[in-house]
Structures are given as C-alpha cells and as structure tokens.
C-alpha positions in Angstrom: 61.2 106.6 93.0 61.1 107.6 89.3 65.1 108.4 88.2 66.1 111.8 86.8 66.2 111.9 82.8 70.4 111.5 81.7 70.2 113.6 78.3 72.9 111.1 76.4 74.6 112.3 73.4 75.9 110.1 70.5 79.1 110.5 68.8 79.9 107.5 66.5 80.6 107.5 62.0 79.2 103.6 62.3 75.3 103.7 61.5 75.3 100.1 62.4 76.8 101.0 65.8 74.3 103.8 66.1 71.2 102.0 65.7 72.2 99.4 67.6 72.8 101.9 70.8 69.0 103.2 70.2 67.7 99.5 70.2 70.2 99.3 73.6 68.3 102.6 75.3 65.1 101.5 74.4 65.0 99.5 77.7 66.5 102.5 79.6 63.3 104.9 80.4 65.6 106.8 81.9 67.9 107.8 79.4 66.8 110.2 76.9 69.2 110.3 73.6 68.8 114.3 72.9 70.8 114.3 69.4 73.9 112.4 67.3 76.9 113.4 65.7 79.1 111.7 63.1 82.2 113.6 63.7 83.7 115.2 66.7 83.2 118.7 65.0 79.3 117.8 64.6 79.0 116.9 68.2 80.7 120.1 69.6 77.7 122.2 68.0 75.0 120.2 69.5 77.3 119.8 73.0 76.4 124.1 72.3 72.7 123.6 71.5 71.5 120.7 74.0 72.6 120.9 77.7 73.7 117.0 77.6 74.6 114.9 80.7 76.7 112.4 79.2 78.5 111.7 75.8 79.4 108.8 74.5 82.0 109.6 71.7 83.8 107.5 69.8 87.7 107.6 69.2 88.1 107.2 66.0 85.7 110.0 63.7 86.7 111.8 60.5 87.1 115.4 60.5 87.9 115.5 64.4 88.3 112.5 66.1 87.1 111.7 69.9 90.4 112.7 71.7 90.4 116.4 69.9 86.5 116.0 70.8 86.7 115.3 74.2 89.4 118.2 75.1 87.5 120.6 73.2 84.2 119.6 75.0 85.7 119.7 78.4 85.8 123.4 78.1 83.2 124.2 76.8 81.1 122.4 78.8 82.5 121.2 81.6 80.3 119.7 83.1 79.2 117.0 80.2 80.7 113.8 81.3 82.0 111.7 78.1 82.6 107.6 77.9 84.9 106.8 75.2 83.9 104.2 73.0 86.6 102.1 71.1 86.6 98.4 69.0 90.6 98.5 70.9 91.6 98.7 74.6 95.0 100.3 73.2 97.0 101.6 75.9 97.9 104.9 74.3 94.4 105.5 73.1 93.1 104.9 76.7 95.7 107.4 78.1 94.9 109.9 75.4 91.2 109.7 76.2 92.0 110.0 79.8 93.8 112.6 79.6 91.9 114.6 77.4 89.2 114.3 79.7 87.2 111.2 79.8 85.6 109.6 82.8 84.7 106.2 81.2 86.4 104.1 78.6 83.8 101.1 77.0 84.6 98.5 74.0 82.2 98.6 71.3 81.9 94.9 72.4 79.8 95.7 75.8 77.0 94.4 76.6 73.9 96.3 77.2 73.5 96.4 80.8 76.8 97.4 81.0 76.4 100.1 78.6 73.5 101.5 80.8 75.3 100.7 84.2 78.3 103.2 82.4 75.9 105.7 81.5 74.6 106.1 84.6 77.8 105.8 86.6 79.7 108.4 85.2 76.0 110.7 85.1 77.3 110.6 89.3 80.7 111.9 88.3 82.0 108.5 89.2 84.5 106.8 86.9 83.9 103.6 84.8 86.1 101.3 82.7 84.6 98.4 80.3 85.0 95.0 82.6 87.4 94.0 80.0 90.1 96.6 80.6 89.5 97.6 84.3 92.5 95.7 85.0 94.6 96.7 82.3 94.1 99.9 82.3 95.4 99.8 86.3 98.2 97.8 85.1 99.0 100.0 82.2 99.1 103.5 84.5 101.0 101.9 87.6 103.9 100.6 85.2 104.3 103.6 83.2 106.7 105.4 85.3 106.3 108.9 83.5 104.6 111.2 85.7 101.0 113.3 83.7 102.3 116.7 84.2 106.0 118.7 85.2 104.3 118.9 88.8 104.3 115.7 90.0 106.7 116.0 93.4 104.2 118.4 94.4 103.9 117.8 98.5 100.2 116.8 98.7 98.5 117.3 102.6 97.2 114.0 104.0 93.6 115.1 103.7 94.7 115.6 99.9 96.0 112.2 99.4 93.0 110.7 101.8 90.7 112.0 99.0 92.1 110.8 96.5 92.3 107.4 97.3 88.7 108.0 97.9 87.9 108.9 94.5 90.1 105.9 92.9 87.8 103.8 94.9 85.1 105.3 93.1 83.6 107.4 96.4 81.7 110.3 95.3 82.1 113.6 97.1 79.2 113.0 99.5 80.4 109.6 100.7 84.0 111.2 101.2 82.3 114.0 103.5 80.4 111.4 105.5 83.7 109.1 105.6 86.0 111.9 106.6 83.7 114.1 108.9 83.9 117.1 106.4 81.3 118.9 104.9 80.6 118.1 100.9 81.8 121.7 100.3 84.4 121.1 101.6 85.5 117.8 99.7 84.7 119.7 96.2 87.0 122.0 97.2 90.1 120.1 97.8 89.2 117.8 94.8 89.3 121.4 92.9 92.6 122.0 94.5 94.0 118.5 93.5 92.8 119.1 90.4 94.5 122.4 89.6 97.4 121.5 91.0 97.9 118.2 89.1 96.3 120.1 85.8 93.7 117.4 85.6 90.5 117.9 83.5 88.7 116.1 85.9 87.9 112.7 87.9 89.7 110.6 85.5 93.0 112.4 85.6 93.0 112.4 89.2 92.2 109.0 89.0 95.5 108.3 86.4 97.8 110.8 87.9 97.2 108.8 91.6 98.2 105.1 90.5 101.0 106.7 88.2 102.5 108.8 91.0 101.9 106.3 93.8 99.4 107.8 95.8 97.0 104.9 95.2 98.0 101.2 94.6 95.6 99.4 92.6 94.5 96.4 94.1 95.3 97.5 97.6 91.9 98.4 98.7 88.4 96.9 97.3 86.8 99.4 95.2 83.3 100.4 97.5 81.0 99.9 94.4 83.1 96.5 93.1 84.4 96.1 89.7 83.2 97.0 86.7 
C-alpha cells in the first residue's frame, strides 16, 4: 500500500543544513518538501500559503527564532505538527520548544533514517525525541519539580490519568479506544479536556506536564512503539 504524501516544511538559516535535508528526503517518496524558510517570520507566511503536515524548524533563526515560531504557528495552524531541530540538547531550549508547542525535538547530528522515522511519527500525532536525548529529556522533566501551569493540583478522573499514560507511551487515540473499550471520539475528547485544563498546546505538553506532575513515571512502563 502506497503511503499518503507528508507535505514537510523547512525552517533552518544553514544552506549547508538545508541541502543536506533535500539529499536526506530524496529516498523518502513519501515526503514531499512543499517550501523553506530562513527565519521563523518567513516560515509563518508559507505555514499561511501551503497546508503543511509537518515542520521541521530550527531553534535558533534571525529575525524570529524557532520557539517564537512554533507558538505563533500552533495557532495558526494547529494542526501542523513541528520537530525542533537543534546542534544542543539544552534543557531549557528543549522545555521552551516543548512548551511552545513542539511534538519532536532532533539534533542536527541525526541520522537519516531517523530523520525520516521523526517525520513520519509525529505526521501520526505521536511524539518523538532524537535517540540521543530520549532519556534526558525524561530525566530533565521528572527532576524539575516546578509544575507547567498554576493548575497543576487539578483532581484528574482515572480515565483522565489512564489516557495519559497512554499517550506518554506513545499510543495514538485509536489504540487508546481499542485498549480502553471507548470509542476514538471519545478519547479525543478527554485528551481535549486534559489539554485545556493543563493549558497544553498539544501532545507534547501533555506529555511534559505528566512526568513533571507524577502522573507518569518514565521508565515504569515499556513505551508500545520502543525507543527512539
């Protein structure tokens, strides 16, 4: 079975970098890049011309950078998913792109199967970190004990909390339904709730706000699709 076309948007100020992404795709039929910024204000106008899937925006741009990028971009179109890109795994730059709204976070250093296998996996809504900084990135959330938002002691129901342990083992909605007997409706609603509540952007703040609040334990359960 042929797979759907992800429309992939570039974001990046390093030509270098940028050609060697195209030279990356090139093996990827599936992955169609639709246009390229050099600044995060360059890639908000074409986010507003092409209906992208995914983004992969770099942190660091002149004029706006990737974090002011990525906030803007969640609202206006919400539905674009966006992998930050980075030569650092710093911790505040990782929880700045989280919470701004990123589902993936990738070194500059990846490979190029994993730079596909990203693409792809966040194109499902699903969360992916760089194999390098899975770990620390878990590590880095569980021991910060400062909670995302002022609403953290809010009383989440058990079907609540069940769903999002779901999603930090990288479940997507219709594999929650078919796990917990519920209709897929009905899971995209309470992860709407959750999300709302918490103030999330999306997957990734759910994701962030569950290790930092408790509610998941990293290394407690096996992730269902493995490590990155």
């Amino acid at each position: 079975m042929e797979k759907k076309t992800i429309k992939l948007l570039l974001a990046d100020d390093h030509a270098i970098f940028m050609s060697g992404i195209r030279a990356v795709l090139k093996s990827a039929k599936h992955i169609e890049i639709a246009g390229e910024a050099l600044d995060g204000e360059e890639l908000l106008k074409l986010a507003y011309e092409i209906e992208a899937d995914v983004v992969l925006m770099d942190v660091m741009m002149p004029v706006m950078d990737g974090i002011d990028a990525t906030k803007a971009l969640r609202k206006a179109r919400p539905s674009v998913k966006v992998i930050a890109l980075s030569m650092w795994a710093h911790d505040k730059m990782i929880i700045e792109m989280l919470e701004a709204g990123a589902l993936g976070y990738l070194l500059k250093t990846a490979n190029p199967d994993e730079i596909i296998r990203a693409i792809e996996t966040v194109n499902e809504n699903r969360p992916y970190f760089g194999k390098e900084i899975a770990e620390s990135v878990a590590q880095m959330i569980s021991r910060n004990h400062q909670p995302l938002h002022a609403s953290f002691l809010i009383d989440f129901s058990d079907r609540e909390k069940s769903i999002m342990r779901l999603i930090c083992q990288e479940y997507t909605s219709k594999e929650i339904a078919l796990k917990m007997k519920l209709s897929k409706r009905t899971v995209e609603s309470h992860r709407v709730r959750i999300m709302d509540k918490i103030g999330a952007r999306g997957i990734a703040g759910i994701i962030t706000y569950a290790i930092r609040t408790g509610v998941f334990k990293p290394g407690t359960t096996q992730p269902k699709h493995g490590t990155n």
